[in-house]
mmCIF file of the N, C-alpha and C atoms, coordinates in Angstrom:
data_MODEL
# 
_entry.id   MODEL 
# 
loop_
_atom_site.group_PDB 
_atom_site.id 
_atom_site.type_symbol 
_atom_site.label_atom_id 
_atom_site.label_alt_id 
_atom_site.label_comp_id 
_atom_site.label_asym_id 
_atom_site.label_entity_id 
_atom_site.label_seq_id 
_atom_site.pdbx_PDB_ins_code 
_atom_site.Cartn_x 
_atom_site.Cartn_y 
_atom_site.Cartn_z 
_atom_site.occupancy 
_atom_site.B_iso_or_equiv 
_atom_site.pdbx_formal_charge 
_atom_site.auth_seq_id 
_atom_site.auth_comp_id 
_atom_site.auth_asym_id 
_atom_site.auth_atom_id 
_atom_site.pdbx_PDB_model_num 
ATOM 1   N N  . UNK A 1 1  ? 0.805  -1.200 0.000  1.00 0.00 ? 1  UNK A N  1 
ATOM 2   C CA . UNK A 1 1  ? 0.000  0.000  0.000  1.00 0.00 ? 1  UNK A CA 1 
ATOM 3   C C  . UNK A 1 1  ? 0.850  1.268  0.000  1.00 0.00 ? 1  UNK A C  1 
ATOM 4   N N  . UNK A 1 2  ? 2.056  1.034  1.116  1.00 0.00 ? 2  UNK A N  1 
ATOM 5   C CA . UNK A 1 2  ? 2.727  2.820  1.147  1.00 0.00 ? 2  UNK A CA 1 
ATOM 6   C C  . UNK A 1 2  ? 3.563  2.958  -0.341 1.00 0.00 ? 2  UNK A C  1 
ATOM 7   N N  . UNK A 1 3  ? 3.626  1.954  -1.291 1.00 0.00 ? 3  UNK A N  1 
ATOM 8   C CA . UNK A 1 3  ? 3.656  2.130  -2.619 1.00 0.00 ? 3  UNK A CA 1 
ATOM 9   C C  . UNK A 1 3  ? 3.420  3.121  -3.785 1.00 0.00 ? 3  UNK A C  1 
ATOM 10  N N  . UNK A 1 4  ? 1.769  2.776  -3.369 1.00 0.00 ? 4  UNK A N  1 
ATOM 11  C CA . UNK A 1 4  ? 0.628  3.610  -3.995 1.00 0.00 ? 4  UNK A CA 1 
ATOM 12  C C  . UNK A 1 4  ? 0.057  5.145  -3.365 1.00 0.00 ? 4  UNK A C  1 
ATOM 13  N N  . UNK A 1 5  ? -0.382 4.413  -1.869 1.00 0.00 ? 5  UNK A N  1 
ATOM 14  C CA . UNK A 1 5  ? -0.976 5.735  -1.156 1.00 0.00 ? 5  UNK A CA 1 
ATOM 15  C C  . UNK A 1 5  ? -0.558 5.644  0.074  1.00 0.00 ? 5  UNK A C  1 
ATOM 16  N N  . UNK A 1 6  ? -0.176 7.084  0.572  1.00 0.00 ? 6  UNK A N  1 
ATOM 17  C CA . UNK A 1 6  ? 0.186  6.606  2.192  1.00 0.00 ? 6  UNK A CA 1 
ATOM 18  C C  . UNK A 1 6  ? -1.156 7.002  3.015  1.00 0.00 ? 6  UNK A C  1 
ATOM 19  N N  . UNK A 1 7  ? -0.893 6.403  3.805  1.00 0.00 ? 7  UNK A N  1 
ATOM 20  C CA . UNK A 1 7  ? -2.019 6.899  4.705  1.00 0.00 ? 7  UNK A CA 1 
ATOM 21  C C  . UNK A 1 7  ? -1.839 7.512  6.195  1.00 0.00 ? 7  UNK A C  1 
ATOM 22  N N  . UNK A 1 8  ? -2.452 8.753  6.649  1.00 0.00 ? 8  UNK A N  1 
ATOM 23  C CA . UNK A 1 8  ? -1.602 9.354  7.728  1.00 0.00 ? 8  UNK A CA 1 
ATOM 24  C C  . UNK A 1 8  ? -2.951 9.047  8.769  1.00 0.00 ? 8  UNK A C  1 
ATOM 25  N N  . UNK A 1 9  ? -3.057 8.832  10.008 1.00 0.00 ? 9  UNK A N  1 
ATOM 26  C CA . UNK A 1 9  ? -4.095 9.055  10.903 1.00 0.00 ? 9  UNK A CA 1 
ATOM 27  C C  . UNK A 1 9  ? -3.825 10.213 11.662 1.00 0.00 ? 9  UNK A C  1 
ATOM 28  N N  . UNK A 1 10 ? -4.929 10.437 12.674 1.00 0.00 ? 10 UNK A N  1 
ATOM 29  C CA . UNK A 1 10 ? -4.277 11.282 13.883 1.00 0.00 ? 10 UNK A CA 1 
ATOM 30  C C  . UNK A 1 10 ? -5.316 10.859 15.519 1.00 0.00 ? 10 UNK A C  1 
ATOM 31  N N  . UNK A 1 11 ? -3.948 11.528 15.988 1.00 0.00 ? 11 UNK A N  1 
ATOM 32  C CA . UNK A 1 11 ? -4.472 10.827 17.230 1.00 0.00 ? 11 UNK A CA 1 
ATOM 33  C C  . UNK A 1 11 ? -4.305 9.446  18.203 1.00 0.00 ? 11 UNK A C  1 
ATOM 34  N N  . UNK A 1 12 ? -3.055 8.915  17.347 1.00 0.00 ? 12 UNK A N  1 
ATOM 35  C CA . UNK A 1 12 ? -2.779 7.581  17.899 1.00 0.00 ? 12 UNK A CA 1 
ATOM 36  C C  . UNK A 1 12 ? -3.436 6.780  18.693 1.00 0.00 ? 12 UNK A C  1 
ATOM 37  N N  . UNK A 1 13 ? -4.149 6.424  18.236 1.00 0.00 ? 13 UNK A N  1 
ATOM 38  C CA . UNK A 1 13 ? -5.293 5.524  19.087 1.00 0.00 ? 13 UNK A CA 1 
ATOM 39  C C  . UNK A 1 13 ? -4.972 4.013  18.799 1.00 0.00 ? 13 UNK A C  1 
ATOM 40  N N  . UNK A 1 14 ? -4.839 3.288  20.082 1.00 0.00 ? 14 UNK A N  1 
ATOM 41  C CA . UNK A 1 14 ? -4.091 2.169  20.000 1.00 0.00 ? 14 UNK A CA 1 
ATOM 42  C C  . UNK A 1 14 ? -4.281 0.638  19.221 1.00 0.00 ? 14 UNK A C  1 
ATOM 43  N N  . UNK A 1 15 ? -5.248 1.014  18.455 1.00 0.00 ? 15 UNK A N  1 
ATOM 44  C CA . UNK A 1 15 ? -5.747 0.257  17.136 1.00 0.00 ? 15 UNK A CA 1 
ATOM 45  C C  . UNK A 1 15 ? -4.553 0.711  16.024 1.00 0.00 ? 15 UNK A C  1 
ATOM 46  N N  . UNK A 1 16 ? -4.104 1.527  16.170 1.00 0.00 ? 16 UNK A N  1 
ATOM 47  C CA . UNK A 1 16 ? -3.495 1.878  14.657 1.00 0.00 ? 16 UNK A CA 1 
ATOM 48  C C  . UNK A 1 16 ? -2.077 1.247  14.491 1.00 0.00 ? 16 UNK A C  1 
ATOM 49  N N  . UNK A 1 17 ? -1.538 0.896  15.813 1.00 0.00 ? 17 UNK A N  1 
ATOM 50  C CA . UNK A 1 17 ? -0.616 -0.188 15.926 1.00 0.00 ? 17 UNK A CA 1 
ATOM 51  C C  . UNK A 1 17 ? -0.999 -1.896 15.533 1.00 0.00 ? 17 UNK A C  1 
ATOM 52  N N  . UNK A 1 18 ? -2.192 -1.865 15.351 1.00 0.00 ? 18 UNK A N  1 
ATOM 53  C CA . UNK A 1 18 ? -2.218 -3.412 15.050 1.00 0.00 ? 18 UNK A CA 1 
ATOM 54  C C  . UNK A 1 18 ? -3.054 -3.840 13.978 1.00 0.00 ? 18 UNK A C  1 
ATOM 55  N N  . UNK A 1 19 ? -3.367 -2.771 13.165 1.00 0.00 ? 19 UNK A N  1 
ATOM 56  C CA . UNK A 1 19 ? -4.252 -3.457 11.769 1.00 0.00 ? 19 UNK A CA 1 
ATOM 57  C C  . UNK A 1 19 ? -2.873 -3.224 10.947 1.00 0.00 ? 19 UNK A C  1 
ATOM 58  N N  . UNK A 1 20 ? -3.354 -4.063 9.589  1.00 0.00 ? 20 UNK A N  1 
ATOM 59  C CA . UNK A 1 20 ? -2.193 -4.252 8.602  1.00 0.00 ? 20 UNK A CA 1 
ATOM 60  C C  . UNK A 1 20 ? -2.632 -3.128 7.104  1.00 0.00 ? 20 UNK A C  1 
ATOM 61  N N  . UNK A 1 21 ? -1.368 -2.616 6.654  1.00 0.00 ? 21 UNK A N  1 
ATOM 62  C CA . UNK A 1 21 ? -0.189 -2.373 7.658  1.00 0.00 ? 21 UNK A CA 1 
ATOM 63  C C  . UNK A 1 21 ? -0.622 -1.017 8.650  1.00 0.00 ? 21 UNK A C  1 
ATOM 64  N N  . UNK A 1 22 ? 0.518  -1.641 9.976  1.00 0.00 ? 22 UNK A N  1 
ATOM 65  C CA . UNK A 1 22 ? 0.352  -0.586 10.852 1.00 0.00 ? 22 UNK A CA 1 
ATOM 66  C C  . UNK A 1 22 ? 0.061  0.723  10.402 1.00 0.00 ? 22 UNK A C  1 
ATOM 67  N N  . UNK A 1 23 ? -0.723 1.728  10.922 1.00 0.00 ? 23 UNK A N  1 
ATOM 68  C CA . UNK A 1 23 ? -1.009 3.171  10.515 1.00 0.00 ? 23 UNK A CA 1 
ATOM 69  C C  . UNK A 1 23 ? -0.092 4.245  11.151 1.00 0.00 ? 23 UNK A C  1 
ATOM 70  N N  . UNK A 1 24 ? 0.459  4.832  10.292 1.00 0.00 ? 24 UNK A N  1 
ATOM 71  C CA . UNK A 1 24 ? 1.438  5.866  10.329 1.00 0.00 ? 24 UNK A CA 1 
ATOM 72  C C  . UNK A 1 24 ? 0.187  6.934  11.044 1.00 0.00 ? 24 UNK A C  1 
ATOM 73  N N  . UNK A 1 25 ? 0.482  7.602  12.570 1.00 0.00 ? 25 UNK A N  1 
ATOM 74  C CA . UNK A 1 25 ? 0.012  8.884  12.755 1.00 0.00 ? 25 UNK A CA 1 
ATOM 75  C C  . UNK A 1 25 ? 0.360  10.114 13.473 1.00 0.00 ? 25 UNK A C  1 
ATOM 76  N N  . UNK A 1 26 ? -0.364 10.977 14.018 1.00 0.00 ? 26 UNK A N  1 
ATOM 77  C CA . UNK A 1 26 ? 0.301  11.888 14.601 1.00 0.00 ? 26 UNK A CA 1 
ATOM 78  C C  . UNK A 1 26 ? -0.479 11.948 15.924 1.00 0.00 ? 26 UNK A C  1 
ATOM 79  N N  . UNK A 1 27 ? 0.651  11.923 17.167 1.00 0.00 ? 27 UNK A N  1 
ATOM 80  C CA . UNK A 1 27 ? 0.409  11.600 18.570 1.00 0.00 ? 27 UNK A CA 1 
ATOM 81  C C  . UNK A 1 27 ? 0.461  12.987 19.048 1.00 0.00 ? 27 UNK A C  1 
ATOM 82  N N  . UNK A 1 28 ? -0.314 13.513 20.276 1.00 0.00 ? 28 UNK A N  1 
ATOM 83  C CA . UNK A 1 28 ? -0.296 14.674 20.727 1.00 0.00 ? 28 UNK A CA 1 
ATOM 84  C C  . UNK A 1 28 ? -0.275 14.367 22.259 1.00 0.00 ? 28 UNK A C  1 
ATOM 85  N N  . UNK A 1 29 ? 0.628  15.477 23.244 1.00 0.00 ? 29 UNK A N  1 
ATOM 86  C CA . UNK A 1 29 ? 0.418  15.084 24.136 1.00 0.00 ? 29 UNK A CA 1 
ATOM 87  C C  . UNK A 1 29 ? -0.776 15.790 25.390 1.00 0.00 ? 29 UNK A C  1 
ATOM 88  N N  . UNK A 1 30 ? -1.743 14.941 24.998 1.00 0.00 ? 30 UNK A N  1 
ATOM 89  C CA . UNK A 1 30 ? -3.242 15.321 25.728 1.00 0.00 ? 30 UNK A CA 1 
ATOM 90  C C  . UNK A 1 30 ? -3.309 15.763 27.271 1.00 0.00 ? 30 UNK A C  1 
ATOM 91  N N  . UNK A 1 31 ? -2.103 14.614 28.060 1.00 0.00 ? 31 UNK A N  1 
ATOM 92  C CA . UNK A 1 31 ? -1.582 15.053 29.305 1.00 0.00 ? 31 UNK A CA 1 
ATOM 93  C C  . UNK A 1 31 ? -0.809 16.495 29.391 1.00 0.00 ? 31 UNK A C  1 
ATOM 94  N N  . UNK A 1 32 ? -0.011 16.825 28.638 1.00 0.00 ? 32 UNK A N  1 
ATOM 95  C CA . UNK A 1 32 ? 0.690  18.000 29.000 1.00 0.00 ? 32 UNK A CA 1 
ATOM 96  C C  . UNK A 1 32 ? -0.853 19.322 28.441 1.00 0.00 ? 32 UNK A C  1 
ATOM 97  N N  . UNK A 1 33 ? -1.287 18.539 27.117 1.00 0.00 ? 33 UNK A N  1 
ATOM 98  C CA . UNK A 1 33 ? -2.659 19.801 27.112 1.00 0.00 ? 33 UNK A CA 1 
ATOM 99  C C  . UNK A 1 33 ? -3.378 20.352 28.143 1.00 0.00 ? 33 UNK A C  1 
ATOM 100 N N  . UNK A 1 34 ? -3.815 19.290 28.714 1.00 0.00 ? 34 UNK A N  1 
ATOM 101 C CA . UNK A 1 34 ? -4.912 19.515 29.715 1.00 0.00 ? 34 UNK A CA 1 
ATOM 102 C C  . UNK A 1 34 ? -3.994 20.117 31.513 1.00 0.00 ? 34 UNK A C  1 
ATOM 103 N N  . UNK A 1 35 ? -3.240 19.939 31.481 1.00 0.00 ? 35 UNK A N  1 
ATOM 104 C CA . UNK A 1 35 ? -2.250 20.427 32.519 1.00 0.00 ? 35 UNK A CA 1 
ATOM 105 C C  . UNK A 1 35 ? -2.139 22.631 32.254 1.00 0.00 ? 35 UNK A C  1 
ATOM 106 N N  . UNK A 1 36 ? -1.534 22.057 30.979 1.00 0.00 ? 36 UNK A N  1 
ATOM 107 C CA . UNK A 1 36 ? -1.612 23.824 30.659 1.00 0.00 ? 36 UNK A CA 1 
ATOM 108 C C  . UNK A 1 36 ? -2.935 24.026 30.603 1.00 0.00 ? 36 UNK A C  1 
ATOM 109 N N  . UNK A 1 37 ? -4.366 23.311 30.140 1.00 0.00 ? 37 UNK A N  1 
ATOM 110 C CA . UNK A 1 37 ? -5.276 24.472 30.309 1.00 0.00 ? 37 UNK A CA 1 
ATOM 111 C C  . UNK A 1 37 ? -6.017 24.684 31.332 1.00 0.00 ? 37 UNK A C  1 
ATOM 112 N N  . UNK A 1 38 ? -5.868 24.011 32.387 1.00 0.00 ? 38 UNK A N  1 
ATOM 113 C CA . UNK A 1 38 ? -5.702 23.751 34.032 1.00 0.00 ? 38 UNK A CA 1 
ATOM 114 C C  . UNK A 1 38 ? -5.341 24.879 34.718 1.00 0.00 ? 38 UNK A C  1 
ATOM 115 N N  . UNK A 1 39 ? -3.885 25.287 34.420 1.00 0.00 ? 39 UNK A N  1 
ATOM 116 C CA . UNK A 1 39 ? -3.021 26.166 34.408 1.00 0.00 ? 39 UNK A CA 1 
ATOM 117 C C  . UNK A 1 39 ? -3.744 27.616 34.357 1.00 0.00 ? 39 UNK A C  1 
ATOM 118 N N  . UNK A 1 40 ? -3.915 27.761 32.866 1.00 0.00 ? 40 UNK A N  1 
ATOM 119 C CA . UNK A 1 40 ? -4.285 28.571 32.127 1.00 0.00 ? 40 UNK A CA 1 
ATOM 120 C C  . UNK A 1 40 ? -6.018 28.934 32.846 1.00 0.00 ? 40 UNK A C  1 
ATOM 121 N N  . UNK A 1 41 ? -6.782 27.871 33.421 1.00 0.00 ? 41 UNK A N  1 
ATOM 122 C CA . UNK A 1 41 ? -7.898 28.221 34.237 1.00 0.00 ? 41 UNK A CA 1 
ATOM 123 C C  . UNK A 1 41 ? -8.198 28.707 35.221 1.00 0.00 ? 41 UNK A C  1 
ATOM 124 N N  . UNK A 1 42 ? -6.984 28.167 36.174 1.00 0.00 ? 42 UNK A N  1 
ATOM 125 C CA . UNK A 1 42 ? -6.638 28.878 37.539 1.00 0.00 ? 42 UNK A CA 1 
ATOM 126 C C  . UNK A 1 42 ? -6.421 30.248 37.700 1.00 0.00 ? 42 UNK A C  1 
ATOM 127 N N  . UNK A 1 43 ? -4.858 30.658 36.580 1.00 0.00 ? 43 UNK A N  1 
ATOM 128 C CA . UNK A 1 43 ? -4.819 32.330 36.757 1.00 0.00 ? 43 UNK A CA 1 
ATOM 129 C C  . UNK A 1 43 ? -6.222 32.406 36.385 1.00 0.00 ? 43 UNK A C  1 
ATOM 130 N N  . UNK A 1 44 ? -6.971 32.540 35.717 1.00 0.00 ? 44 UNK A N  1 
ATOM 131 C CA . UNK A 1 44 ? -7.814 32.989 35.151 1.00 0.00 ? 44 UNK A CA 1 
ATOM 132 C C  . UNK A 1 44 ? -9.166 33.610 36.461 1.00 0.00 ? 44 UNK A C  1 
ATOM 133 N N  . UNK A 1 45 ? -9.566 32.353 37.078 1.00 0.00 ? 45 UNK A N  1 
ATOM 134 C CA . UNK A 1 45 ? -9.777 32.337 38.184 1.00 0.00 ? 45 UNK A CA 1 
ATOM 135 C C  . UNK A 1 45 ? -9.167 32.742 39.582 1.00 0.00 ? 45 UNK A C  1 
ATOM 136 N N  . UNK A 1 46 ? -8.019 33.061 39.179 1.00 0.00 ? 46 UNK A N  1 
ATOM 137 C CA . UNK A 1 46 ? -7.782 34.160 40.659 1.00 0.00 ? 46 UNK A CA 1 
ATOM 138 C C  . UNK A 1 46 ? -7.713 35.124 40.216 1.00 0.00 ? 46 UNK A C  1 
ATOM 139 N N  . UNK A 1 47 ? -7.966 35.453 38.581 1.00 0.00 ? 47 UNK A N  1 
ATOM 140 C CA . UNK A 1 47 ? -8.091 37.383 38.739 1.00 0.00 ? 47 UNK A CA 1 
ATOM 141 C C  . UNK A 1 47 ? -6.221 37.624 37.724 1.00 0.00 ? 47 UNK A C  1 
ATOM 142 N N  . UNK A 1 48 ? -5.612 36.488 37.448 1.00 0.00 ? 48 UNK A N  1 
ATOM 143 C CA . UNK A 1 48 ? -4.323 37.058 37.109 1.00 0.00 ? 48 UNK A CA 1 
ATOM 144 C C  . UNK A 1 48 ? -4.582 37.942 35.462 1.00 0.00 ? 48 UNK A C  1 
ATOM 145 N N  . UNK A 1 49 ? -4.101 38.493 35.473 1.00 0.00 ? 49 UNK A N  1 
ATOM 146 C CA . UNK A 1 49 ? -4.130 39.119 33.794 1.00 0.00 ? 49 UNK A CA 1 
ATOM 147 C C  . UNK A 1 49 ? -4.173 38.237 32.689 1.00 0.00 ? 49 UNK A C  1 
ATOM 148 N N  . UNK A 1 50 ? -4.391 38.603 31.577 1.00 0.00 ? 50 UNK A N  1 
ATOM 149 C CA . UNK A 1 50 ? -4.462 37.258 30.585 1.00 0.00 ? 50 UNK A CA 1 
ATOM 150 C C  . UNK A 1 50 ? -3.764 38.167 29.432 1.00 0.00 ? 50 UNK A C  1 
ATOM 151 N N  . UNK A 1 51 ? -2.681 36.808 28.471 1.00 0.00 ? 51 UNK A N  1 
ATOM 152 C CA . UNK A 1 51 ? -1.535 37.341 28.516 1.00 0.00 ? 51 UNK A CA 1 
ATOM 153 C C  . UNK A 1 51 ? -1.439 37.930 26.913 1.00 0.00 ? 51 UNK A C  1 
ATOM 154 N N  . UNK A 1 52 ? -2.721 36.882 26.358 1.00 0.00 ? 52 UNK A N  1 
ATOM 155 C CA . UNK A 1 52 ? -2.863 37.218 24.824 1.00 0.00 ? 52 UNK A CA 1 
ATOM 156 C C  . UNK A 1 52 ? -1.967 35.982 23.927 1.00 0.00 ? 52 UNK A C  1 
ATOM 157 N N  . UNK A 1 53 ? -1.409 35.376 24.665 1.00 0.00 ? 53 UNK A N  1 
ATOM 158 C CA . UNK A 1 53 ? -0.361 34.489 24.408 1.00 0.00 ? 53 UNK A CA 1 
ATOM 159 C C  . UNK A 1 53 ? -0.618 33.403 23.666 1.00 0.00 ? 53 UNK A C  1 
ATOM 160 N N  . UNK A 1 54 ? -0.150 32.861 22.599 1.00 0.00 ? 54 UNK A N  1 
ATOM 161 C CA . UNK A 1 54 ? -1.077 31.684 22.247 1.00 0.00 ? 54 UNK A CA 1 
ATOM 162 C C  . UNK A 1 54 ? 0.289  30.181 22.708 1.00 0.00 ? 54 UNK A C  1 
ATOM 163 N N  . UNK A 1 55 ? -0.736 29.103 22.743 1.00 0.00 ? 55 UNK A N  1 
ATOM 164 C CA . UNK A 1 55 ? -0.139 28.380 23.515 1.00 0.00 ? 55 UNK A CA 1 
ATOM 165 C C  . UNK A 1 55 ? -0.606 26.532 22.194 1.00 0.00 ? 55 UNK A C  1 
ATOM 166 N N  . UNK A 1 56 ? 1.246  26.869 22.250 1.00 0.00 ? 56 UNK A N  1 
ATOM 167 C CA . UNK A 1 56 ? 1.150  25.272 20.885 1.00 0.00 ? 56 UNK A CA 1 
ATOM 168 C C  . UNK A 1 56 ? 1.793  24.385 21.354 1.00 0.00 ? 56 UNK A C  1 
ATOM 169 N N  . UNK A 1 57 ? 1.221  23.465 20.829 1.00 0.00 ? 57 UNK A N  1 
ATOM 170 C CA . UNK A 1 57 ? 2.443  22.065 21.502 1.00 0.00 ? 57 UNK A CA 1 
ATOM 171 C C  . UNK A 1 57 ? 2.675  21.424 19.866 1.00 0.00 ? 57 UNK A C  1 
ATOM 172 N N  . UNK A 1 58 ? 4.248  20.817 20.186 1.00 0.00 ? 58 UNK A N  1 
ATOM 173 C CA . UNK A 1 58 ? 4.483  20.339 18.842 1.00 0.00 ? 58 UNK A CA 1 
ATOM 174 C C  . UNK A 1 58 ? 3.932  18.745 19.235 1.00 0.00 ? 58 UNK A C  1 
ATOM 175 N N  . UNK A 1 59 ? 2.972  18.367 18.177 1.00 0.00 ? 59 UNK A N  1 
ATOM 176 C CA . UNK A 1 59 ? 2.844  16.991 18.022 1.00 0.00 ? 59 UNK A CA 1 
ATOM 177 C C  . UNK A 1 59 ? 4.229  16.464 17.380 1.00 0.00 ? 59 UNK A C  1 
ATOM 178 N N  . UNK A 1 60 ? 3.541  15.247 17.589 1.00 0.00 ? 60 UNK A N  1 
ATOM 179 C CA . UNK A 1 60 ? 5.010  14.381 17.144 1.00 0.00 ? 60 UNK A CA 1 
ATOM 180 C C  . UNK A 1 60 ? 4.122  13.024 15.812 1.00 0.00 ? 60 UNK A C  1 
ATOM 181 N N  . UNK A 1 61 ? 5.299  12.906 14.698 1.00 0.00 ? 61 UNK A N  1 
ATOM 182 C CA . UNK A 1 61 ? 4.582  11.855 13.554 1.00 0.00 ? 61 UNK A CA 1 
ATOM 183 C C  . UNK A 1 61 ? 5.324  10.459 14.208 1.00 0.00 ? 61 UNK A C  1 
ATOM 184 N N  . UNK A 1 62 ? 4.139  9.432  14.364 1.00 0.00 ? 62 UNK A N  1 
ATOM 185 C CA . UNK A 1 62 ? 4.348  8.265  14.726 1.00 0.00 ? 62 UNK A CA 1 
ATOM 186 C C  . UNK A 1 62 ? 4.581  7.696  13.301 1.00 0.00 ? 62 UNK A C  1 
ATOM 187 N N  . UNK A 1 63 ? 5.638  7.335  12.181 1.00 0.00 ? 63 UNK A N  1 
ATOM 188 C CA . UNK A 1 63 ? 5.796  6.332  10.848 1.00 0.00 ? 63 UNK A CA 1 
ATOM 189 C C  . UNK A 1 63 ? 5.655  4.880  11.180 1.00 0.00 ? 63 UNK A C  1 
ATOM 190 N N  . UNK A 1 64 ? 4.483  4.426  10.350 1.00 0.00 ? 64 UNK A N  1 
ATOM 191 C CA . UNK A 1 64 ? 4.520  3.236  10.385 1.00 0.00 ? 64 UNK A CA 1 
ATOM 192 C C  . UNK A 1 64 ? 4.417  2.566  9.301  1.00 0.00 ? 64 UNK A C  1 
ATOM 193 N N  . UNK A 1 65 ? 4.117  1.289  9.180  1.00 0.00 ? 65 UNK A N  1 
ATOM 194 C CA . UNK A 1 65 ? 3.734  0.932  7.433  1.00 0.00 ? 65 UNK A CA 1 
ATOM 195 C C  . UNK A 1 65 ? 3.178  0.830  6.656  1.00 0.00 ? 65 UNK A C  1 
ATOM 196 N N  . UNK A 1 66 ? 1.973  1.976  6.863  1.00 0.00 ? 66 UNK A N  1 
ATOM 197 C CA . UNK A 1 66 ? 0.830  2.823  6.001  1.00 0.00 ? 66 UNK A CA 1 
ATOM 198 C C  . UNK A 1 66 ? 1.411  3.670  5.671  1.00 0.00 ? 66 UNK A C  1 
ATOM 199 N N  . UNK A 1 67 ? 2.664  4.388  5.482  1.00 0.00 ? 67 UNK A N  1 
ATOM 200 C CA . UNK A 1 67 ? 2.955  5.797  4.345  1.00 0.00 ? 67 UNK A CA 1 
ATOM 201 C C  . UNK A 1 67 ? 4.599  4.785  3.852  1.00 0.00 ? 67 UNK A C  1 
ATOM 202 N N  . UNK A 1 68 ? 4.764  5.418  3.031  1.00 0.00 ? 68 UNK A N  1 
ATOM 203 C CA . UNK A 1 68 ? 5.808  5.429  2.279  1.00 0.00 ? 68 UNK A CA 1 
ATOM 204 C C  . UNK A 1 68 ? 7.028  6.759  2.473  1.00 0.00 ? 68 UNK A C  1 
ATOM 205 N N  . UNK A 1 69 ? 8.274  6.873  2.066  1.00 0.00 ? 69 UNK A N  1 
ATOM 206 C CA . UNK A 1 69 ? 9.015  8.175  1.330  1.00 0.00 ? 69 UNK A CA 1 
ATOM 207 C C  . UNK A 1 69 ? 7.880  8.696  1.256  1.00 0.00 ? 69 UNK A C  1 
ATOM 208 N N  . UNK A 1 70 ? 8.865  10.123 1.138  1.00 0.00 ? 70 UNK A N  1 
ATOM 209 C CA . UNK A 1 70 ? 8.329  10.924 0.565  1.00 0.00 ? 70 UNK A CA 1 
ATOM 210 C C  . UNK A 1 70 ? 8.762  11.148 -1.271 1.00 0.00 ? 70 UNK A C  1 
ATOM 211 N N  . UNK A 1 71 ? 8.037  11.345 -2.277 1.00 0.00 ? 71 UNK A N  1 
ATOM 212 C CA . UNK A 1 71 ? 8.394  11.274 -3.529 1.00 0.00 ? 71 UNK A CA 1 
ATOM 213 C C  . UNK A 1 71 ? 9.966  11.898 -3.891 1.00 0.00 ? 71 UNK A C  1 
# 
């Protein structure tokens, strides 16, 4: 298949490790998300200033043997 077409998922959901072929995707980390917007709720809730700031997390690409090269 990563021949013809690759195929990307997202969200690494722990099925994508075991159908054939494995699915190439992109993992995010949901724990560190929800920590910062936790964070980000509290000042909010005691009154701290808000900062305008925008707030990214780099996902990360899980390759597996649903994509191929790149051309």
């Amino acid at each position: 298949m990563p021949d013809d077409v690759s195929l990307v998922g997202y969200d690494n959901i722990p099925e994508a490790e075991y159908v054939w072929p494995p699915s190439t995707t992109v993992r995010q980390d949901f724990g560190e998300a929800g920590r910062r917007a936790l964070e980000l709720l509290v000042a909010q809730i005691e009154g701290e200033p808000r900062t305008g700031t925008l707030v990214a997390r780099e996902p990360e690409l899980v390759a597996r043997g649903s994509s191929g090269p790149p051309p």
